[in-house]
matplotlib code that plots the C-alpha trace (Angstrom):
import matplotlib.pyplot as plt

x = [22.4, 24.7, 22.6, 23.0, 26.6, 26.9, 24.8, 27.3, 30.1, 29.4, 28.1, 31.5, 33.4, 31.3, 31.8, 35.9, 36.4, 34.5, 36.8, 40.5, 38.7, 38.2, 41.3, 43.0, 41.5, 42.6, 45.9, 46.0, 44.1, 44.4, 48.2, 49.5, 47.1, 47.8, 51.6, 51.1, 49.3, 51.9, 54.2, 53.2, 52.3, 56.4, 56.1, 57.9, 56.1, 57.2, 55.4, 52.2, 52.0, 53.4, 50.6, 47.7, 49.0, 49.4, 45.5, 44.3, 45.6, 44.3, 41.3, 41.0, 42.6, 39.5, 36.7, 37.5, 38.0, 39.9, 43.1, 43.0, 46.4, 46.8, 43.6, 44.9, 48.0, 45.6, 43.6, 47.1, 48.5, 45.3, 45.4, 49.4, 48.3, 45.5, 47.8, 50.1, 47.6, 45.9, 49.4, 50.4, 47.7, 47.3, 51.0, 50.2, 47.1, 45.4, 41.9, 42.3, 42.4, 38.6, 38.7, 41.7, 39.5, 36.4, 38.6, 40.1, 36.5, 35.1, 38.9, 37.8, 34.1, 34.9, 37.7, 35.8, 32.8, 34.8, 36.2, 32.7, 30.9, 34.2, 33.9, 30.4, 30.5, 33.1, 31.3, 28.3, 30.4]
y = [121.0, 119.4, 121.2, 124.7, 124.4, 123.3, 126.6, 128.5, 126.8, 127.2, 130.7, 131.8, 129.9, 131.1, 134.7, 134.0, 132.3, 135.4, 138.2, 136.0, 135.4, 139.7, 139.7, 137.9, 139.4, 143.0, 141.5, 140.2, 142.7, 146.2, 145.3, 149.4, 149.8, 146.9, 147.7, 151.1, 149.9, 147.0, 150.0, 152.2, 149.2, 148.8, 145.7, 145.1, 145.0, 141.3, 140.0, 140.5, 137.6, 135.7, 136.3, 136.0, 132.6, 131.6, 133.3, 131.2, 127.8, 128.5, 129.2, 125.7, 124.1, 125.2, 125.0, 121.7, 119.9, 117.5, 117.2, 118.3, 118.0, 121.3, 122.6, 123.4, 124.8, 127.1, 128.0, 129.0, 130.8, 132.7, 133.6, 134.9, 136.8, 138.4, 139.4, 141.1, 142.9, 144.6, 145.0, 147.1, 149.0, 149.8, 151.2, 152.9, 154.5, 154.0, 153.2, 150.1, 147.9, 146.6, 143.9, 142.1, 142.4, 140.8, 137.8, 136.9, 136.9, 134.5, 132.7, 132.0, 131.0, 129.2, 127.1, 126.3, 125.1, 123.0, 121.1, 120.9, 119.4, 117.5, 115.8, 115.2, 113.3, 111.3, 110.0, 109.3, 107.2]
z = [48.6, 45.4, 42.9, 45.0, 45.0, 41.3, 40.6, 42.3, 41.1, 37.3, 37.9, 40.0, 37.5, 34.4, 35.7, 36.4, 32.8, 31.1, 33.4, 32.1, 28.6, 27.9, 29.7, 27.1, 24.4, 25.4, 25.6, 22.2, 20.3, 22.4, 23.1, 23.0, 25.6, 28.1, 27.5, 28.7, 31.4, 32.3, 31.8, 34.7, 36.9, 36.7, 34.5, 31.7, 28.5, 27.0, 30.4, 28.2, 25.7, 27.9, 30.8, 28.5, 27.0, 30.7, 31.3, 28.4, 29.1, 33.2, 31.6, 29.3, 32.7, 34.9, 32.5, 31.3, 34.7, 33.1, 35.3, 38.9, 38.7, 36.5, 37.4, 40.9, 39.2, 37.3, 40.8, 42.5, 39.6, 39.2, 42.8, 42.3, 39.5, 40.9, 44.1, 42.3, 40.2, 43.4, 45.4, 41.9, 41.1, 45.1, 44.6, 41.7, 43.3, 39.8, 41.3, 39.0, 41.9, 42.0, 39.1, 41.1, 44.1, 42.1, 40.4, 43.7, 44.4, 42.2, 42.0, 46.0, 45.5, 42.6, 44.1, 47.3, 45.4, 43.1, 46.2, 47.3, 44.2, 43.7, 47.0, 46.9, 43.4, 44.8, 47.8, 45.2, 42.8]

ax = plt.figure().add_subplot(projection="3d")
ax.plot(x, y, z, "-o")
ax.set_aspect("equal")
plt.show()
């Protein structure tokens, strides 16, 4: 059962560090299209560097697994993100609302499997 949820757990989390990795990317390097994008989402365009730093360092915080500490600040601020992402482009009526649906997906499966393979090395130590 430990090995089956590791599987899922890297895969979810594999999958989720790819999605906020492109993510950040078209942030960085495609930045006139993610402002007008942020733009008619109704949010202001200097929240852009800003998020993708934020993105990035989530990103180093649940792949490394080094601090549960900020890695559960990375799992919550993921989830906020991902919230807001859906509530706007549902208000927008964009269609673009699928890819928040999908992260919060693997955000969810990769956070419950991380408290399960977390727990279960702990009981083994």
């Amino acid at each position: 059962m430990s090995k089956k949820n590791k599987v899922i757990y890297w895969i979810s989390t594999g999958l989720l560090v790819a999605m906020m990795l492109m993510s950040v990317g078209m942030y960085f390097f495609k930045h006139e299209m993610v402002s007008g994008v942020f733009t008619s989402l109704g949010y202001p365009i200097y929240m852009v560097y800003p998020l993708a730093i934020a993105k990035f360092l989530g990103v180093v915080a649940i792949a490394t697994r080094k601090s549960a500490f900020l890695k559960g600040w990375a799992y919550a601020g993921f989830s906020f993100v991902f919230m807001l992402a859906l509530s706007a482009h549902l208000n927008a009526k964009d269609g673009g609302y699928v890819p928040p649906i999908v992260a919060m997906i693997l955000l969810a499966t990769s956070y419950m499997f991380d408290r399960k393979v977390s727990a279960a090395s702990r009981v083994e130590a």
